[in-house]
C-alpha positions as CSV (number, residue, x, y, z in Angstrom):
1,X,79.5,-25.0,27.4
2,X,75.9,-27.0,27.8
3,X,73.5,-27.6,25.1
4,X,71.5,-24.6,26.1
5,X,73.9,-22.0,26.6
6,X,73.6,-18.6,25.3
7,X,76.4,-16.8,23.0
8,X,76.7,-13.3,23.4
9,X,78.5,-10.9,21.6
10,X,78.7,-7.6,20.6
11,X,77.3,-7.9,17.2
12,X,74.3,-10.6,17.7
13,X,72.8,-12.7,20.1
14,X,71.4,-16.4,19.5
15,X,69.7,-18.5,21.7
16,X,70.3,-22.7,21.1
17,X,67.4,-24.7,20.5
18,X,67.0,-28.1,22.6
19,X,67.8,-29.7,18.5
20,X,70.6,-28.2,18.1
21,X,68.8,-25.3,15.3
22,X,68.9,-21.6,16.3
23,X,65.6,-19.3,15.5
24,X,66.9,-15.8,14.3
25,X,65.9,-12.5,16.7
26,X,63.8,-10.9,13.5
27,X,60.5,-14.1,13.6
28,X,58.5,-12.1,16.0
29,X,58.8,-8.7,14.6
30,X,58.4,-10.4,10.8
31,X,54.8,-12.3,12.1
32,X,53.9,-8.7,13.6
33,X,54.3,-7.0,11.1
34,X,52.3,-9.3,8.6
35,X,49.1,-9.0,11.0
36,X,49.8,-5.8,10.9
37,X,49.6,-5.6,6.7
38,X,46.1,-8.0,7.0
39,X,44.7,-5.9,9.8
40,X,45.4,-2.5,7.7
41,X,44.0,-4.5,4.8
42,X,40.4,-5.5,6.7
43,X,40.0,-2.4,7.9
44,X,40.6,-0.5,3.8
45,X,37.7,-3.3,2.9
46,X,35.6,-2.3,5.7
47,X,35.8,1.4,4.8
48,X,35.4,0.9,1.3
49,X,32.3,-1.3,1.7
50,X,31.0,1.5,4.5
51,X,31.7,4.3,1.7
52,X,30.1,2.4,-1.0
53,X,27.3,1.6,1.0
54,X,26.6,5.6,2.0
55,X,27.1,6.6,-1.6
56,X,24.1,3.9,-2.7
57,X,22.3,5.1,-0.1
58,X,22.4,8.9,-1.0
59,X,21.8,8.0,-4.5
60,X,18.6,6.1,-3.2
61,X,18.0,8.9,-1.3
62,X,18.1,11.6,-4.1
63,X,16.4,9.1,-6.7
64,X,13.2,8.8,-3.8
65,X,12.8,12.5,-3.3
66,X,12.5,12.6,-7.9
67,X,10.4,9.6,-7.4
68,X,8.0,11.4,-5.1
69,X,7.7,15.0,-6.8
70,X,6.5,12.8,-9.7
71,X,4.0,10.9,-7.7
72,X,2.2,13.9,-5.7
73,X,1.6,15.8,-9.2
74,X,0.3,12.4,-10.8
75,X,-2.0,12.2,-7.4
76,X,-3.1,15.9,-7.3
77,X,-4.1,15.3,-10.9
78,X,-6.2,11.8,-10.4
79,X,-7.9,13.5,-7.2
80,X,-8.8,16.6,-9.7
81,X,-10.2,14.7,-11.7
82,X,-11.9,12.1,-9.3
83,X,-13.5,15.1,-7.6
84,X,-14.7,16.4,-10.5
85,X,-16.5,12.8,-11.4
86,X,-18.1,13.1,-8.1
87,X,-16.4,11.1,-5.7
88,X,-16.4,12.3,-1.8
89,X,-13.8,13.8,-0.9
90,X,-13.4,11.2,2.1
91,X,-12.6,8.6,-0.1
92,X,-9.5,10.5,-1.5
93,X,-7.6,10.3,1.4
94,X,-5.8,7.1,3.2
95,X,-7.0,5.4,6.1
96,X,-5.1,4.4,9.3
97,X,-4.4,1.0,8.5
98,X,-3.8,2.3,5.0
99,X,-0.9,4.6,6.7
100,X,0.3,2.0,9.1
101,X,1.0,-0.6,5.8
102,X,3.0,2.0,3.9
103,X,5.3,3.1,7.0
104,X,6.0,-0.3,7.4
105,X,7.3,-0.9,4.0
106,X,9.0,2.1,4.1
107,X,11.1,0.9,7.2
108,X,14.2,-0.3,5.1
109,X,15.4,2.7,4.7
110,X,15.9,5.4,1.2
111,X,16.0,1.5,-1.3
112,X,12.7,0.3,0.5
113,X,11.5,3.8,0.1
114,X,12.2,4.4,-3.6
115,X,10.4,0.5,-4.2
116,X,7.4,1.7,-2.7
117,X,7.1,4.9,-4.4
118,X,8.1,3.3,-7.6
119,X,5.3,0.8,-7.1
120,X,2.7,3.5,-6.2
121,X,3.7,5.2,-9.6
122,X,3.2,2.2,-11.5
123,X,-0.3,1.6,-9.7
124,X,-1.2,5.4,-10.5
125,X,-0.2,5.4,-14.3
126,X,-2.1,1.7,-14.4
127,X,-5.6,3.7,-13.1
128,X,-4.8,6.6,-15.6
129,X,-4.8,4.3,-18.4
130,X,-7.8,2.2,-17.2
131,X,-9.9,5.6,-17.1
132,X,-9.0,7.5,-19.7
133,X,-10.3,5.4,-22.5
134,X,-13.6,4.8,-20.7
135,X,-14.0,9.1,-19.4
136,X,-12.6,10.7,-22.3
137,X,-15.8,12.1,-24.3
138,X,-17.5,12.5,-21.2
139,X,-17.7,16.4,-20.0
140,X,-17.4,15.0,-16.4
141,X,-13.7,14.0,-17.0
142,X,-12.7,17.1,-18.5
143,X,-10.6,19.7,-17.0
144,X,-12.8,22.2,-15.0
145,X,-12.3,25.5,-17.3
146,X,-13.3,22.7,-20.5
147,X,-16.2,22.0,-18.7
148,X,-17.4,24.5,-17.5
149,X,-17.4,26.6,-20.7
150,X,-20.2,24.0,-21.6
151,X,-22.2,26.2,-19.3
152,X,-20.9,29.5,-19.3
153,X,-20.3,29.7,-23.0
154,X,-24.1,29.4,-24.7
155,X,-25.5,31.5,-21.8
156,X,-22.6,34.2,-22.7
157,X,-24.0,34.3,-26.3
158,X,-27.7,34.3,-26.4
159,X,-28.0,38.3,-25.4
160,X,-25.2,39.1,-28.0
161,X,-26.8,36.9,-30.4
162,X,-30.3,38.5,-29.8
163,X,-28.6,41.9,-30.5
164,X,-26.8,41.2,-33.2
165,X,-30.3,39.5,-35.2
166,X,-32.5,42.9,-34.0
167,X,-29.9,45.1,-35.3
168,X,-29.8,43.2,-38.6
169,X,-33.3,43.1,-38.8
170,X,-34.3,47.0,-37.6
171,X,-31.1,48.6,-38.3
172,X,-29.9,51.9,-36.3
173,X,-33.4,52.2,-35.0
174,X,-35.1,52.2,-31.2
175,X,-35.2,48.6,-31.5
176,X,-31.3,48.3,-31.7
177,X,-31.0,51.0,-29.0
178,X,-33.8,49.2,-26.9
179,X,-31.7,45.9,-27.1
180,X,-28.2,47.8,-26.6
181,X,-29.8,49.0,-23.6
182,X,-31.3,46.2,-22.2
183,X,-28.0,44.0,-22.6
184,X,-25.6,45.8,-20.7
185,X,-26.4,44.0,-17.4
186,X,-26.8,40.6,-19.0
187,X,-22.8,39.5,-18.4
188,X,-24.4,39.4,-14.4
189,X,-27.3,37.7,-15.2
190,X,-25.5,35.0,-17.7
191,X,-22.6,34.4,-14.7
192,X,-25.2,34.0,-12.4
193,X,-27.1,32.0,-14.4
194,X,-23.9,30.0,-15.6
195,X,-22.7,29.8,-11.6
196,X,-25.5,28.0,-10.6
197,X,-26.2,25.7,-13.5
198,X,-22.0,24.5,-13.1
199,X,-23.4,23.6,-9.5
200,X,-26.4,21.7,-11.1
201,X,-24.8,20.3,-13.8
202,X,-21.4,18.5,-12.5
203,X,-22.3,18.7,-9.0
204,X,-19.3,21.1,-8.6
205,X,-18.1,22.8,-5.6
206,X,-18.1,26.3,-5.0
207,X,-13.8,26.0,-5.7
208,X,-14.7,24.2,-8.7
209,X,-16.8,26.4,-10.4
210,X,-14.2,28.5,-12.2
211,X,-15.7,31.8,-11.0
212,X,-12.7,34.5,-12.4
213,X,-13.1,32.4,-15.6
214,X,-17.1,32.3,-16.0
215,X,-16.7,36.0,-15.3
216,X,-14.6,36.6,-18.4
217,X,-16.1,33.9,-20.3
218,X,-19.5,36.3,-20.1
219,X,-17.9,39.7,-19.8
220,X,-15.8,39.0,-22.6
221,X,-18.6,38.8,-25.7
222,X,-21.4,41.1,-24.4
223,X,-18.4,44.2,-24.2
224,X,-17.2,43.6,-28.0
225,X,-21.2,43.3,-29.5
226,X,-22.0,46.3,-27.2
227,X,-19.2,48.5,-28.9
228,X,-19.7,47.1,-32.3
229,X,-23.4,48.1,-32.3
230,X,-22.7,51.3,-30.4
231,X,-19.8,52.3,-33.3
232,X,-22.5,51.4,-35.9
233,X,-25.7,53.0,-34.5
234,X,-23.5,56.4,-33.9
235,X,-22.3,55.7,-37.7
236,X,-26.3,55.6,-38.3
């Protein structure tokens, strides 16, 4: 036989290298098979870094939609308020460019949205606590039922008031009756009264002006002075 011949057999088959060494049949399906094992092993990494990168991204997502629901009740509150100190309503609202900037730093996706919102939260609760020291006594900073009952409140009382010193002073008399009488469409006139002087006042706007409230808050005193004097003339 030559140096290159081929054995075959029934069993195995080995081919004769040009050095005289012969290369088993399994070295090609061994080498295979390990690219094989570090293919199946980039592609586990690449699915576990996909998977871990859609988890951080839903949690991003969840933690951005908390993060807003806490900023649009801090901003409805500050423009309340704002409002209520006189500033135009025009100014409340964003501009374009002011629109343009935020969508661009909002382009990153849920992370770059939750940064934003995190940083308009901190800018928000920075203004609250630069204000509230310097507003607090004034009426004009209150909330609008507080302030208005600044109004409503001593117009509500005078007629009562009157009343209730006639009644002490005449007793169950036709001055008591007179002033009984006389009273009963006071509430209107105090509402009225306390309606337009909210206006004058805080410079309020007709939704600011707390009307259910203002009608209560001078309904609410005239009825119980009326029936206490009616029970104690009729006891008279």
């Amino acid at each position: 036989m030559g140096a290159n011949a081929t054995v075959t057999g029934p069993g195995r088959q080995r081919t004769a290298e040009p050095g005289g060494d012969v290369a088993p049949a399994g070295a090609e399906p061994t080498t295979a098979w390990s690219e094989y094992l570090a293919a199946a092993r980039q592609l586990d990494g690449v699915r576990r870094s996909a998977a871990s990168a859609a988890g951080e991204q839903a949690r991003s997502a969840e933690a951005a939609r908390e993060e807003l629901t806490v900023v649009r009740t801090g901003l409805a509150s500050q423009q309340e308020r704002l409002r209520e100190l006189g500033v135009p309503a025009i100014s409340l609202v964003p501009s374009p460019p002011e629109l343009t900037e935020a969508a661009r730093s909002m382009a990153g996706g849920p992370a770059a949205v939750l940064a934003a919102l995190r940083a308009a939260r901190g800018r928000a609760e920075a203004a609250d606590a630069a204000l509230a020291p310097r507003h607090r006594f004034r009426p004009g900073s209150w909330p609008a039922r507080g302030r208005n009952l600044l109004v409503y409140g001593p117009l509500a009382l005078l007629v009562p008031l009157v009343q209730v010193v006639v009644f002490v002073a005449t007793g169950a008399g036709p001055a008591s009756v007179a002033a009984l009488i006389c009273g009963l469409p006071m509430p209107a006139v105090a509402f009225v009264a306390g309606w337009v002087g909210v206006g004058r006042v805080f410079r309020a706007g007709p939704g600011e002006r707390t009307v259910r409230f203002g009608a209560l808050v001078c309904l609410v005193p005239a009825v119980l002075v009326t029936a206490g004097l009616l029970l104690a003339l009729l006891a008279g």
